[in-house]
N, C-alpha and C positions, 0 to 999 in steps of 0.2 A: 503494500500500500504506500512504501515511501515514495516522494519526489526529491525535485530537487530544487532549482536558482527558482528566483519569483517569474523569469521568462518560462520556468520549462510549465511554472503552474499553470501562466492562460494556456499558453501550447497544449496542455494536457485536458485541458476544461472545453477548448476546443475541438479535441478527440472525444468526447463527450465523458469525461471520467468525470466521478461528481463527489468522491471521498476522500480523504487523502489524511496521511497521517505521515510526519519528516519532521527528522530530529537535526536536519542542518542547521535552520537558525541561529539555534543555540551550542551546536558542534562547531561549526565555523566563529560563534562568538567567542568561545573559550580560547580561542587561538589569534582571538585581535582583528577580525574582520568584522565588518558589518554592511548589509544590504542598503541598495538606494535605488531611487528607479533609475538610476542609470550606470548600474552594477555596482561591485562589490568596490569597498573602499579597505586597507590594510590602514586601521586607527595603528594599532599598536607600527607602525612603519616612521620612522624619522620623518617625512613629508607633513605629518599630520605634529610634529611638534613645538610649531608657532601657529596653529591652525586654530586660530578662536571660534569657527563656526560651528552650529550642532552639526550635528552626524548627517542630517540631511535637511535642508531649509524646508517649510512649511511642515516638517512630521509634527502630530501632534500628541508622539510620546514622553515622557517622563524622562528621559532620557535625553531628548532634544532639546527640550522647554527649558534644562538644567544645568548644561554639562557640553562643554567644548569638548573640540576633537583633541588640542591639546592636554585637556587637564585628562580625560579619558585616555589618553595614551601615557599619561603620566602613572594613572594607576595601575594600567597593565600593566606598565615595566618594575614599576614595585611590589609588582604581586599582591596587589589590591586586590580582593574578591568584588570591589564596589565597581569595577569596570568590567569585570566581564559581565556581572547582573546586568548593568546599563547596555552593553551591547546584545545580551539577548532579550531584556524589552522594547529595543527598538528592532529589532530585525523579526520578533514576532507581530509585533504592531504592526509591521513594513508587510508580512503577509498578510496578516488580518485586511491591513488596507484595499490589499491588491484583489484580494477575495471580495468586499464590499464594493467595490468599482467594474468587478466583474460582472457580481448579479446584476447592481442596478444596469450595467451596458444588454446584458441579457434582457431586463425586462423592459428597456427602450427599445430596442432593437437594435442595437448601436453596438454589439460583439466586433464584430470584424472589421471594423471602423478600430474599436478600441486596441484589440488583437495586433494589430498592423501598426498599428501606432505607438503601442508598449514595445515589439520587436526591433522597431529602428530607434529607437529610445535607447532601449537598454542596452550595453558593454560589459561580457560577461567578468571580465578584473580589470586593474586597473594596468594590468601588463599588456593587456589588448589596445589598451586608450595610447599607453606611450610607445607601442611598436607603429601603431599610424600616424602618432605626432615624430617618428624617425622616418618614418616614410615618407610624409609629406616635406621634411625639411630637406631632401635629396634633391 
């Protein structure tokens, strides 16, 4: 019944699967990542530590509302238990979302609209993001 990234969920809801039970969220949070709609971000990674934004602008998790990518990267690296809680209530919240914008797209009729539009959106890490910003600088 697992899945996996928040892309593979519409993909999958798409295929008409309608259940689903995944312990990534929170397995990739324990290790300093976190989900955004436009893939996964490495908090606990040096980049993230002058980084005063939340984990993803407009979330409206406890997590977001609270807590810069900085100070979040700070507790990771000290083995704070208070960072990786914050990374897996946003990255469950980040599914829950995608789930609630899902139905409602279902019951406007608006799926495949939204579908097509979450896919070019999202980058599944952000090692994908910086091999096309080396691409592009060629």
């Amino acid at each position: 019944m697992g899945l996996g990234t928040p892309a593979q969920l519409v993909e999958l809801v798409a295929r008409g699967v309608d259940m689903f039970d995944c312990v990534l969220p929170t397995r990739v949070a324990r290790n300093g990542t976190a989900f955004t709609r436009k893939g996964s971000i490495s908090v606990k990674a040096g980049a993230c530590k002058a980084d005063f934004r939340p984990i993803e602008e407009n979330c409206d998790c406890f997590a977001c509302r609270h807590f810069t990518r900085a100070y979040l990267r700070h507790l990771l690296n000290v083995g704070e238990i208070l960072g990786l809680r914050m990374l897996s209530i946003h990255n469950t919240r980040m599914y829950l979302k995608v789930m609630e914008e899902i139905r409602a797209a279902i019951g406007n009729g608006t799926f495949a609209e939204y579908r097509r539009d979450f896919a070019a959106n999202y980058i599944p890490t952000q090692k994908v993001l910086l091999a096309r910003a080396a691409v592009a600088e060629r």
